[in-house]
C-alpha positions, 0 to 999 in steps of 0.5 A: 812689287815692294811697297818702296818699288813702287815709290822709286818708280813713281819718282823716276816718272816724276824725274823724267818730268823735272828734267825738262823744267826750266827754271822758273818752273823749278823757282814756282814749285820751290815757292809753292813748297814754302808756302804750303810748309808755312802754313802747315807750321802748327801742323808741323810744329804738333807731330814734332813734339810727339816725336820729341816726346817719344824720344825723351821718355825713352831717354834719347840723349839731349844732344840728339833730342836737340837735332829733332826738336823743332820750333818756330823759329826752325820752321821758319828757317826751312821755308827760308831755305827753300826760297833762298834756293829759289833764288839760286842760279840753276846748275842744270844746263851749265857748261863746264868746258867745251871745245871743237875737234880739229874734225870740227865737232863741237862738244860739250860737257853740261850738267845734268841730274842724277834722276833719283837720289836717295837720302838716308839721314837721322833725327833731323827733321829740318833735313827734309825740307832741305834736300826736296828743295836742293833735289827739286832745283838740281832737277831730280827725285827725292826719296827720303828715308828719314829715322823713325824718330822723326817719322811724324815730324816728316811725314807732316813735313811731307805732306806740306811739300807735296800739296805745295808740288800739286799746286804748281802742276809739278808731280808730287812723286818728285818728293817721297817719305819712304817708310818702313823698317831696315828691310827698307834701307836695304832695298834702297841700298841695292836698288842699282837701277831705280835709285841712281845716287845715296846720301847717307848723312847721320853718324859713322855707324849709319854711314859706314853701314851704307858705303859698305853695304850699297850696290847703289853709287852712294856720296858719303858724307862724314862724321865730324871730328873737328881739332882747332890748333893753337900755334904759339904765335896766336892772338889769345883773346881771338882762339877763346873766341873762336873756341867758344863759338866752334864749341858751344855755339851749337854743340850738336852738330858736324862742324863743331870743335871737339879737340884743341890743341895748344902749342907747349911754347904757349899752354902755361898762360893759354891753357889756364885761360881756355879751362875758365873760359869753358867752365864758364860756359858749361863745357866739360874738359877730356885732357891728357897728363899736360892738361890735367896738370893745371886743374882737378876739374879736368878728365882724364882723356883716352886715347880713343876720346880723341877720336870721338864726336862728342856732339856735346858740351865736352871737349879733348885738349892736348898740349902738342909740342909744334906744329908738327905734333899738331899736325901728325894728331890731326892726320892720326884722328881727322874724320877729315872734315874741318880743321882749324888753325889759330896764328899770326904766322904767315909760314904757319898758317900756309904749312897748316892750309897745304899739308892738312887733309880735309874737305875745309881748312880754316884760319883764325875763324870758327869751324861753324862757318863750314856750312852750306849756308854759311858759304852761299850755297843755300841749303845744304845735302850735307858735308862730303869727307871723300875725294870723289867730284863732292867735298866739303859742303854739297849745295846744287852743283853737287847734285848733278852729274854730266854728259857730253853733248857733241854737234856736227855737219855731218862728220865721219871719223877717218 
C-alpha cells in the first residue's frame, strides 16, 4: 500500500473511534488541541517564516504571500477558533425531522459524520487548524493536504495538534498532514471508499481541477468574484464606506469586492467620490469607457477583468444603466458567492435579494461579513457556491450527513 493509504486507513480507525465520542470528549480534545498549539506558537511562528521565505525569493505574489504569513496575532486567532468550536453545540446526533407511520414506526432523520473528509487547500496555513477543529467536533477524520508552500508551516502545525489529540486519549490519525507531490492529490481524488468527502478550497484552477477529476463526492467550494450595486436611491457617504472596507479591509480573500457597479442616474457625483476614495487608499481602478471618462488615473478594463478575482488592491467599475443592467452583469460574471447591494429602496432591495443567485446576497453591508466567523459558526471549512445541502459558509452542520434511524414493536409491512 501507498504511503497515503496507509494514512486514510489509520483515520478511518481513528473515525470509527470519534463516533462514538460524546461532546465533552469532542470539547476536551478541541481544548487540548489549542493548548498544544498555543504553546508550539514560536514552533509555529519559526517554520512560517521559512515558508514565507521561500516564497518570497521565488517572487510568490504579495497577495498570496499574504495568505501564508503568519504571526501572532494569527496564531492566536486559530487557538480561538478551536475553543470557539468547543463552545458550539454539537451537530451529531441532532434530529432534523421525525415522524411515526400509520404502522407506528417511529423514524427518524439524524445527523451523523461523514467519517473521512479530505481537504485540499492552498497557502493558507491558519486553514489547518480550522478544519481539524470543525472535522474533530462534526466527528470525522481530517486528512489534509496543505500546498507545498506551507508545508513547514503545516507540519508544525500538525504536530501541535496531534500531541494536543494524544493527551486527551483521543487518536491522533484523527488529524493527518498527507504529503507528497500531485500523485498524491490524485489518489485522494480517486480513493472512493477510504476517503468519504473532499473539499477543495483555494483558487478555480485547483478546484475546478478536483470537481472534474474526483471519483471521490467532493463539495465544491468557490472562488469569489464579489460585485457591490450602487442603485441611485443609495446613501453616498454608506457605499464608499462599505466599498472601502469590502475592498480594502483585506484584499486577499474570497469575500472581497472586486467589481462595482454604479447607477447612471447617480455616477456623475458618485463616481468621482468612489475614484478619490480608492486612490485614497491605494486601490488601482479597472474601468470601462464611462469610468474612464472622469480620470486619466483609471485602466481601461477588459472584458474578461470582470470576471477575475483580483485578490489585490485592484478594482473593476462599471456604470450600468438600472438595476436591470446591474443585475443581468451580476448573472453574466457571478462566481455566485456574494453580492451586494447599496439603497434605500425597499422594491429594489427585495427585486436584488429574489433574482440574484448567489450563496449570500447582502444589503447596505460589506461583502466581508460572509464568514463563518462573522455569522456564529466558528471556524469555517470554507464557502460553498454550489446548490447541493452546503452553501454559503460551511461551519458544523455541513460536515455531517444523515441516516434514518426507525424503531418499532415488532412491525411487518402488509
Amino acid at each position: 500500500m501507498s504511503t497515503f493509504t496507509d494514512q486514510a486507513h489509520l483515520a478511518s480507525t481513528a473515525a470509527r473511534q470519534l463516533v462514538t465520542l460524546n461532546r465533552g470528549r469532542k470539547d476536551a480534545a478541541l481544548h487540548a488541541m489549542a493548548d498544544a498549539l498555543s504553546a508550539a506558537t514560536s514552533d509555529v511562528l519559526a517554520a512560517n517564516a521559512v515558508d514565507v521565505a521561500t516564497a518570497t525569493a521565488a517572487g510568490t505574489e504579495a497577495s498570496l504571500v499574504d495568505r501564508l504569513r503568519l504571526d501572532e496575532s494569527r496564531v492566536a486567532g486559530m487557538v480561538a477558533g478551536l475553543r470557539e468550536l468547543a463552545a458550539l453545540p454539537d451537530p451529531v446526533g441532532d434530529i432534523v425531522r421525525g415522524f411515526t407511520t400509520p404502522a407506528g414506526v417511529r423514524i427518524s432523520q439524524v445527523r451523523v459524520p461523514f467519517g473521512v473528509i479530505g481537504i485540499i487547500y492552498e497557502a493558507r496555513p491558519n486553514v489547518t487548524a480550522d478544519a481539524a477543529g470543525i472535522c474533530l467536533k462534526s466527528g470525522n477524520a481530517a486528512l489534509l493536504r496543505g500546498s507545498s508552500s506551507a508545508l513547514n508551516s503545516n507540519r508544525a502545525t500538525i504536530a501541535a495538534l496531534r500531541a494536543g489529540l494524544e493527551s486527551v486519549g483521543v487518536d491522533a490519525n484523527a488529524v493527518c498532514l498527507v504529503e507528497g507531490g500531485r500523485e498524491v492529490t490524485t489518489e485522494m481524488m480517486t480513493a472512493r471508499g477510504l476517503v468519504d468527502l473532499l473539499v477543495p478550497r483555494g483558487g478555480a484552477g485547483l478546484i475546478n481541477h478536483v470537481v472534474q477529476n474526483s471519483t471521490v463526492p467532493v463539495i465544491e467550494t468557490g472562488t469569489g468574484n464579489c460585485h457591490l450595486f450602487v442603485e441611485r436611491s443609495a446613501d453616498q457617504q454608506m457605499a464608499i464606506e462599505i466599498m472601502l472596507n469590502a475592498k480594502t479591509q483585506r484584499p486577499s480573500v474570497c469575500n472581497a469586492l472586486e467589481t462595482l457597479l454604479v447607477d447612471q442616474e447617480i455616477a456623475d457625483e458618485f463616481v468621482p467620490k468612489a475614484l478619490d476614495a480608492l486612490a485614497g487608499a491605494g486601490v488601482t481602478v479597472h474601468g470601462d469607457e464611462a469610468v474612464c471618462a472622469f480620470s486619466e488615473a483609471v485602466i481601461p478594463a477588459t472584458e474578461t477583468e470582470y470576471d477575475a478575482e483580483y485578490l489585490s488592491l485592484d478594482l473593476a467599475v462599471r456604470v450600468v444603466d438600472d438595476i436591470d443592467q446591474a443585475i443581468e452583469h451580476i448573472r453574466e460574471h457571478s462566481s455566485g458567492h456574494s453580492e451586494t447591494i447599496i439603497t434605500n429602496d425597499t422594491r429594489a432591495a427585495n427585486r436584488f435579494t429574489v433574482e440574484v443567485d448567489a450563496a449570500a446576497v447582502l444589503v447596505n453591508a460589506s461583502s466581508r461579513f460572509v464568514d463563518g466567523g462573522e455569522f456564529g459558526f466558528g471556524a469555517e471549512i470554507g464557502i460553498s457556491t454550489q446548490k447541493l445541502h452546503a452553501r454559503g459558509p460551511m461551519a458544523l452542520p455541513e460536515m455531517t450527513a444523515t441516516k434514518y434511524v426507525l424503531i418499532g414493536e415488532g412491525q411487518t409491512r402488509a
